[in-house]
KOLKOLLUM-213074 format. One record per atom (N, C-alpha, C, O): x, y, z. Coordinates in steps of 0.2 Angstrom, whole numbers, plus 5000, padded with zeros to 4 digits. Layout:
<drenros>
XYZ...
</drenros>
This chain:
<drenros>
497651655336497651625329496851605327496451585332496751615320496051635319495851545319496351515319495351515319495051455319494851455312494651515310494851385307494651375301493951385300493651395295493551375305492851375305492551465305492051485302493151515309492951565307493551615306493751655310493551605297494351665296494051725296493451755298494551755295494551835295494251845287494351805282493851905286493351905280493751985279493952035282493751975271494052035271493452055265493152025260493552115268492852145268493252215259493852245259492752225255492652295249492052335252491452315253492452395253491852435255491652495250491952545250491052465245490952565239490652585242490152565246490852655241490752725246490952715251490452695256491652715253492052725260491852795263491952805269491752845259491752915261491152905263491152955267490852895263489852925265489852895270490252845271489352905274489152905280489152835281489652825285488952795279488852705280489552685281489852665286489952705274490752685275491252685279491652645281491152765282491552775287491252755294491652755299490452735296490452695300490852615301491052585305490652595293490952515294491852505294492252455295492052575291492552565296492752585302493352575303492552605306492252605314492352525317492652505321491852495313491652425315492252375315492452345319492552385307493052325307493552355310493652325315493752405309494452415315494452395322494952385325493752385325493652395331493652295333493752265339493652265327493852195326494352185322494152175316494652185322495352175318495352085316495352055311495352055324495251975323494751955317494851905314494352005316493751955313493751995305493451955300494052055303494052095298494552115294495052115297494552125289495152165283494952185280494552145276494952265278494752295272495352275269495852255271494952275260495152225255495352305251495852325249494852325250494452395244494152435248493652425252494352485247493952545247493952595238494252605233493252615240493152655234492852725236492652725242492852765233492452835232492352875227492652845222491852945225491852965219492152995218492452995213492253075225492553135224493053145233493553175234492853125235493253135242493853115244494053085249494253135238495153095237495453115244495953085245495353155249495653165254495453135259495753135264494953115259494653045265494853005262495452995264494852965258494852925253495552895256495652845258496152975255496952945257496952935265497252895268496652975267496552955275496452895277496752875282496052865275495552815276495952745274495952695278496152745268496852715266497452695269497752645270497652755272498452775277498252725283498552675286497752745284497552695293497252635292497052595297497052635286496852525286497052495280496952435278497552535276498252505273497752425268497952365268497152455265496852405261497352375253497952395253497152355250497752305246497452365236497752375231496952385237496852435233495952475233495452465234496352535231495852585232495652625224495952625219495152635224494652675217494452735219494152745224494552775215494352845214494152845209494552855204493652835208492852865204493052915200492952895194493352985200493553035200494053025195494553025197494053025190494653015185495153075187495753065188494853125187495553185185495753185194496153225196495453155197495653155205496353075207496453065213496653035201496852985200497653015203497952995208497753055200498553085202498753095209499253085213498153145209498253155219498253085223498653075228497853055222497652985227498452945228498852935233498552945218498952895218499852905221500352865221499852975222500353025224500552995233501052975235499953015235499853015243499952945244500152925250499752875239499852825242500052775240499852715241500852795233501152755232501652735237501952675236501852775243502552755246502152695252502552665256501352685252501252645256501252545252501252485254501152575244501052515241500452495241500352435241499952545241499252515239499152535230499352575226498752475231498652505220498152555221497852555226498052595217497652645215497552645208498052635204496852645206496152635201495952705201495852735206495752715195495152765194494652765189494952745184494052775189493352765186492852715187492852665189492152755183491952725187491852625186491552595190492252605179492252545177492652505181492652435181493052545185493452505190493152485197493352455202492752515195492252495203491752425203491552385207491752425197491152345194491952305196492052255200492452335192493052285194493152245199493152185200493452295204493852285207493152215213493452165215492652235215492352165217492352095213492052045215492752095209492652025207493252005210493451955208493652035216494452015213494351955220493951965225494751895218494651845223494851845231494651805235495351885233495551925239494851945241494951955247494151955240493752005244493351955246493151915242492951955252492651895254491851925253491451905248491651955255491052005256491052105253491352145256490652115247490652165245490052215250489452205249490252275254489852315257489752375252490152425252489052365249488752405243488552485249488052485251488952515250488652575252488552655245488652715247488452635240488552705235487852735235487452695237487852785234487252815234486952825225487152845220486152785228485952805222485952715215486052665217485752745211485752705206486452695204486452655199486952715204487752695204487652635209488252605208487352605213487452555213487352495211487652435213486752505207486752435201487252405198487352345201487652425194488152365192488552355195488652295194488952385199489352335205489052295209489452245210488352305211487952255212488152195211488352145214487752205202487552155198488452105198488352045199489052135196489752115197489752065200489752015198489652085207489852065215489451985213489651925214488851995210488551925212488551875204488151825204488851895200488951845197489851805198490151755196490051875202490851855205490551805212490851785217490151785211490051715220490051775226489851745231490151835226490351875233489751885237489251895233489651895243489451905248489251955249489651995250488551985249488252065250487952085253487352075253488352145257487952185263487652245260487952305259486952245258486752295257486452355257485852355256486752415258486752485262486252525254485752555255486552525250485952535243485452515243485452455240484952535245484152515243484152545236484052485233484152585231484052575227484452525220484152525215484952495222484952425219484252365218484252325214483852385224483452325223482752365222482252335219482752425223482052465218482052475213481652465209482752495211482852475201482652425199482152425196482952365200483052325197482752245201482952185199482452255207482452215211482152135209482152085214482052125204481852065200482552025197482751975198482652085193483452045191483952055197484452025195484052075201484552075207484452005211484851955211483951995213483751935215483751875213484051825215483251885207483551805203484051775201484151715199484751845199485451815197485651805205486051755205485551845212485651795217485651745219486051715223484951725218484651665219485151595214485351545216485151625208485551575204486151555206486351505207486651605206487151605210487551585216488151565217486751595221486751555228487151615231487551605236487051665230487351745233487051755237486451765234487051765245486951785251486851875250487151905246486351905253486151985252485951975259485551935261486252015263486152045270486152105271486652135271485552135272485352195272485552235281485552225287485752295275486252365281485652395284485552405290485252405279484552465283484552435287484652375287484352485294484052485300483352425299483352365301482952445295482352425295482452355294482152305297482752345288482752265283483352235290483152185292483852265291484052225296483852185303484052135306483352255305482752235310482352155310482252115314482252155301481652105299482152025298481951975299482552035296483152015296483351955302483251895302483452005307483651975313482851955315482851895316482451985316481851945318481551885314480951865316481851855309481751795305482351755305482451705301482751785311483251705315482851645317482351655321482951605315482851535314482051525314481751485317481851595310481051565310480951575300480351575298481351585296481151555291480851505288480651515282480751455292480051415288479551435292479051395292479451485295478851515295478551545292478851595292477851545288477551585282477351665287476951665292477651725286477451785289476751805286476551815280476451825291475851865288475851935286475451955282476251975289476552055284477452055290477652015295477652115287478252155291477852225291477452245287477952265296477852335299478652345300479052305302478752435295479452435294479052505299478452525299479652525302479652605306479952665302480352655298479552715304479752775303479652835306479052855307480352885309480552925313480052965310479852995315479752985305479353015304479753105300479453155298480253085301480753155298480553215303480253225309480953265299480853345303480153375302479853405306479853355297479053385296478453335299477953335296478653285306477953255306477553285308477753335311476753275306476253295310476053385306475553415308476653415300476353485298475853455290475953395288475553485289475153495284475353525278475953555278474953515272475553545265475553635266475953675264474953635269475353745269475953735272476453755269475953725279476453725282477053705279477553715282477153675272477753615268477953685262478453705260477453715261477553725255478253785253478453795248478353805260478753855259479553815263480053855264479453755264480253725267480953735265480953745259481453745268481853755264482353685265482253645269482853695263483453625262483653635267483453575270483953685272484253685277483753635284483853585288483253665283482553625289482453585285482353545290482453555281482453495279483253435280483153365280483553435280484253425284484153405289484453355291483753455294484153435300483553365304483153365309483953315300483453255304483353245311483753265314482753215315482653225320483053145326483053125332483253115321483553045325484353035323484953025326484253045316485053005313485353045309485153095306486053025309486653065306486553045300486852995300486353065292486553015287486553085282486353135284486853085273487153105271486553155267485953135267486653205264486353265261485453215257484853225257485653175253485153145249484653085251484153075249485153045259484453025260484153055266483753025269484453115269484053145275483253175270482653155272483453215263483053245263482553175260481953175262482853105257482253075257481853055262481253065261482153035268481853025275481253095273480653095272481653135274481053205277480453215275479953225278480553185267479953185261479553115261479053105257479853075267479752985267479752945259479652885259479952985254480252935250480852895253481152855249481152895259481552855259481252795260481352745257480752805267480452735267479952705262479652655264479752745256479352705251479852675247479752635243480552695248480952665243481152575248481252515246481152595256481352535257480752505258480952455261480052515256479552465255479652415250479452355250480052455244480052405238480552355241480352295241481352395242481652325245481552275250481852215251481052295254480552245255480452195253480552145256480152195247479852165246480152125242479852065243480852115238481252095235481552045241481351985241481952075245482352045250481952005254482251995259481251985255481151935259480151925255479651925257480351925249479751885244479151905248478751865251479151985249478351995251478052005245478352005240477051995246476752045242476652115245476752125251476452165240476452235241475852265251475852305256475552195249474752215253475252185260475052195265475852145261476052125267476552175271476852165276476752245267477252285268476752355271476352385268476852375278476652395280477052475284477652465286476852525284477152575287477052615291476752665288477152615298476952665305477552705306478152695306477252765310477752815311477852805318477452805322478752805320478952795327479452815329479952785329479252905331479752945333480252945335480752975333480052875340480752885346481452825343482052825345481052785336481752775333482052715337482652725337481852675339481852635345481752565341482152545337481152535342481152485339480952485330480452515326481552445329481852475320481452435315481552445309480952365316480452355311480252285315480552255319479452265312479252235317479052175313478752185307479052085315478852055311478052015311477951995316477552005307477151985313476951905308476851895302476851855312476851785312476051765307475651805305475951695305475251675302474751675309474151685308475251655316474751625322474651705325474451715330474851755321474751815325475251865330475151915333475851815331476451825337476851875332476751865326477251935337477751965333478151965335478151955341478751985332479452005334479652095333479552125328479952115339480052155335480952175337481052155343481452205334482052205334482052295337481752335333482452305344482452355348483252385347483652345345483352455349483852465352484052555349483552585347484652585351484652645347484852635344485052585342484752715341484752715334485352725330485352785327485852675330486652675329486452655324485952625324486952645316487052635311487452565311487252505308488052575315488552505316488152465320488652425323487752445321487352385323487252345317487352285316487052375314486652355308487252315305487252255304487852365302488352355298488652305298488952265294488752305306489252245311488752175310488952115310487952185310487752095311487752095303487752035301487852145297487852115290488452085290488352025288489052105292489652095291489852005295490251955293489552015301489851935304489351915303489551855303488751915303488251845299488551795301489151805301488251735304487751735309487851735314487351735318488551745318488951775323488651845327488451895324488651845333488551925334489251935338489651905342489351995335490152015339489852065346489352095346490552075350490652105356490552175354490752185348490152235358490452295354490152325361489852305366490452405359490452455366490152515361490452565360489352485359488852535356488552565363488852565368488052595362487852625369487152575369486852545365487152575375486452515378485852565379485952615381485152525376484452555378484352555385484752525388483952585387483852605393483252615394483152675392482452575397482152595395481752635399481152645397482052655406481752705409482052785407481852845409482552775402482452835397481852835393481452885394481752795389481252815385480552785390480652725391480252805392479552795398479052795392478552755394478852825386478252825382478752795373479252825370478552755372478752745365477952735360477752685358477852785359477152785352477252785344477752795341476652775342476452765335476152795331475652805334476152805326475752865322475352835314475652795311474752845313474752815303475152885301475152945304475752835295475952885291475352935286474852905283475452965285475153025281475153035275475153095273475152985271474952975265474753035260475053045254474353075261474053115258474453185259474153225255474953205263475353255263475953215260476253245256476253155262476753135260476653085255476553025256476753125247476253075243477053055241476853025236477653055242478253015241477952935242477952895238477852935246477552855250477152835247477152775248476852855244475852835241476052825234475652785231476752865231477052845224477552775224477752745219477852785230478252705230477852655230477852615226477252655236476952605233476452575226476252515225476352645223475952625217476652595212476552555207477352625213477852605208477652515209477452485204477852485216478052445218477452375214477552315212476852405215475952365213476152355205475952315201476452405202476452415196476952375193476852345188477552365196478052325197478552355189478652415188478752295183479252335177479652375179479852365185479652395176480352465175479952535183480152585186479452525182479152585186479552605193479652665194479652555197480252565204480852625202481052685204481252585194481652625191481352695190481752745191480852705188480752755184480752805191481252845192480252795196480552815203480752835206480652895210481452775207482152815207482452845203483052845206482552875200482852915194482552975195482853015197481752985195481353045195481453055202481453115204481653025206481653085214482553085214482753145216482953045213483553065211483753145208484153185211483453155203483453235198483153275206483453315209482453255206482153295210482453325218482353375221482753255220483153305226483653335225483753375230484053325221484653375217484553425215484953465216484053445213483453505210483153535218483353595219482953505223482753545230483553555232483753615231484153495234484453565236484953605233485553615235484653615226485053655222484553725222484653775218483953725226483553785227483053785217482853835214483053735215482653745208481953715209481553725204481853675215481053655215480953645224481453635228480353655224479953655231479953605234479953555231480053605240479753535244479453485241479653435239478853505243477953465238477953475231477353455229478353515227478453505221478653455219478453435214479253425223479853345221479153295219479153275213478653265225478153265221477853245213477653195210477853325213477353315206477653305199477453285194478453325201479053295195478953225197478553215192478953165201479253115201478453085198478453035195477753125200477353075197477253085189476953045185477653165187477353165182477953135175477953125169478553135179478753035177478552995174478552975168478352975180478152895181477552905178477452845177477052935175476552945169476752965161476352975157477452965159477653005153478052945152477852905148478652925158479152865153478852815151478252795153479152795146478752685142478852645148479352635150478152625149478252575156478552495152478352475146479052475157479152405152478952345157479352345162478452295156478152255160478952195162479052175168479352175158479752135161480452165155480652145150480752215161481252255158481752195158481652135160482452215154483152175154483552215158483152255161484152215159484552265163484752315157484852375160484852315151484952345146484152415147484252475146483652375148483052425149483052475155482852525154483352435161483252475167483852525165483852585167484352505161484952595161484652615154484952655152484052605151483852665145483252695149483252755150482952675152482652695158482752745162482352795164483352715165483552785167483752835166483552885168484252815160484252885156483752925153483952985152483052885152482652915150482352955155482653015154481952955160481752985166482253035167482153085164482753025171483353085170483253165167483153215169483353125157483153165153482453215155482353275155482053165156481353205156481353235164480953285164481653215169481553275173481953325173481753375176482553315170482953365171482553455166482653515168482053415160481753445159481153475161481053525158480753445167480253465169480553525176480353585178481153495176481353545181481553625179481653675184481453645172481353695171480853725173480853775177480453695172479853715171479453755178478953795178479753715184479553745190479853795194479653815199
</drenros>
C-alpha cells in the first residue's frame, strides 16, 4: 500500500508514439508502484497509439489526426477508454484534474500551447520539448513562476545540470558546459558537408532518437536550441552558456561553481534516466539500466565545437543575445528547413542560409505577446516555405 507521503502520480504523456514516449513508457510500467498513465496522445501513429493504450489501459487517449478518430475509437471502445481527437483536445485534456504531472514530449512548436494549458491548470512538467521554451521561453516561465508550476527537464543535458544543482541552489553558478556528441559529421569541413545526404545524416553516432532531431543534432542546431533552454530553465545569461564537444557521450553536462568547483553528471547514454529522475523528482528509483564502466571507456575527450562550419549553433546563439520573438523566428525557420533536407529540396549547409535569411526578413518584436509568437510563426513559416523554392 502506497504511503500518503508518496502516491502514485499519474502521469499525461503528448507524444506517446515518439521516441521519448515510448521510452517513458518503458519507465512507468517498470514501476507500477510509483506510476499511472492518465493520457496518452499522438498525431498520426493510430496503431501505436491502440497498442500502447491495450497494455497501459490509460483513462483517455487523443488522436491529433481527426480523420484517424474512428479507427482508435473502434479498437478501444470494448476496453472503455475515451477517445478525443484534434489538435484542441490535446491543450484539453492536461487540465483534467486525474493527471498529476504532464510529460510534454511533442515535437516541435506544437508544443507550446499545451504547455502553456498544463501551467495555468497548476500541473507538473517534464520537459522533453525544448522548443517550448525557445519560442516563447520568457512567457513559459514567468506564467510558471506565477503559478508556482514545477518544469523538470527531460534533455540529457538540462537534466545533467538539473541534477548537479541538488541542494546547491543557493549557490550563485558561474556558467553550465552542456555536451555534445558532436553528430555524424564531427571534425568534416563544409566541402566535405556540402554534398550530405539525409540518409548519412540519420545515422547518429550515440542515440536512438526520431527523424527531426537526429538531423538537428547532426547540423548541432539541436544543441543551439538547447542553449537557449538553458538559459530559461535555470536564469542564465547568454555569456554563462557554454558548449564542448564529447564523443563518448558519457558525461551529459557539466556545472561549474563561483569558487571554481564542478559537477558534472556521468552515465550512458540512455534516455529513461533522464525521463524516470523528471518523473519521480526528488526520489531516485531502482532501475536495471545498464551501468558505466569505466574501464570500457579508458580515454573520454573533448573538442571546441566548430562554429564556423556549424553555423546552426553560432545562429542560436545570436537568436538567444537578441532575445524577442527572434528564438521563435529560429524555430520556425529550421523547422521548414529540416522538412525541406529530408524531403530532398535543400542542402545540408543550405538549412543554414534559409534559417539566417529568416531571422533577417521577419518583424523582430522586442517583448512579443503569445498572440505574437503564433503570428510569428506563421509568419517565418510562410517565408521559408518560400525561400525554399528558391534553392
Amino acid at each position: 500500500m502506497k504511503s500518503e507521503q508518496n502516491p502514485l502520480r499519474k502521469i499525461a504523456i503528448l507524444g506517446s508514439t515518439g521516441s521519448i514516449g515510448k521510452q517513458a513508457i518503458d519507465v512507468i510500467c517498470a514501476h507500477p508502484k510509483e506510476f499511472q498513465i492518465e493520457v496518452l496522445t499522438a498525431q498520426n501513429n493510430a496503431d501505436l497509439l491502440i497498442e500502447q493504450a491495450i497494455l497501459t489501459k490509460p483513462n483517455v487517449v487523443v488522436i491529433a489526426n481527426e480523420k484517424l478518430y474512428d479507427k482508435v475509437f473502434s479498437a478501444l471502445d470494448a476496453y472503455h477508454i475515451k477517445v478525443y481527437s484534434g489538435e484542441e483536445a490535446i491543450s484539453q485534456v492536461v487540465e483534467m484534474d486525474t493527471v498529476d504531472i504532464i510529460l510534454t514530449a511533442l515535437v516541435g512548436y506544437a508544443g507550446l500551447k499545451p504547455t502553456l494549458k498544463a501551467i495555468e491548470a497548476g500541473k507538473s512538467i517534464a520537459l522533453a520539448n525544448k522548443e517550448t521554451l525557445v519560442v516563447a521561453g520568457e512567457l513559459v516561465t514567468e506564467r510558471a513562476y506565477k503559478k508556482g508550476v514545477n518544469i523538470y527537464p527531460v534533455d540529457s543535458e538540462h537534466s545533467a545540470i538539473f541534477q548537479c544543482l541538488a541542494g546547491e541552489f543557493h549557490n550563485p553558478i558561474e556558467k553550465i558546459i552542456l555536451t555534445a556528441s558532436g553528430g555524424p559529421f564531427r571534425g568534416k569541413n563544409i566541402s566535405e558537408l556540402k554534398n550530405i545526404t539525409k540518409e548519412q545524416a540519420l545515422k547518429h553516432p550515440t542515440w536512438q532518437m526520431g527523424g527531426k532531431i537526429t538531423i538537428d543534432s547532426a547540423s548541432l542546431m539541436n544543441k543551439g536550441l538547447e542553449v537557449i533552454e538553458a538559459k530559461w530553465l535555470f536564469n542564465l545569461n547568454p555569456s554563462q552558456i557554454e558548449v564542448i564537444v564529447h564523443p563518448q557521450s558519457i558525461i551529459h553536462s557539466i556545472v561549474q561553481f563561483m569558487d571554481g568547483s564542478m559537477k558534472a553528471q556521468m552515465g550512458l547514454p540512455d534516455m529513461r534516466l533522464p525521463i524516470q529522475y523528471a518523473l519521480s523528482y526528488p526520489n531516485r528509483l531502482k532501475s536495471d539500466f545498464p551501468r558505466f564502466d569505466f574501464f570500457n571507456y579508458p580515454q573520454l575527450t573533448f573538442e571546441q565545437a566548430d562554429l564556423k562550419t556549424f553555423k546552426n549553433l553560432s545562429l542560436a546563439y545570436s537568436a538567444m543575445e537578441k532575445g524577442g520573438n527572434m528564438p521563435c523566428i529560429l524555430n520556425a525557420a529550421n523547422e521548414i528547413a529540416v522538412e525541406g533536407f529530408l524531403n530532398d529540396k535543400i542542402g545540408f549547409l543550405q538549412m543554414s542560409d534559409l534559417i539566417n535569411d529568416c531571422m533577417q526578413k521577419v518583424h523582430f518584436i522586442v517583448k512579443p505577446t503569445y498572440y505574437d509568437y503564433v503570428e510569428t510563426d506563421m509568419e517565418t513559416r510562410r517565408l521559408a516555405k518560400e525561400a525554399l523554392k528558391r534553392f
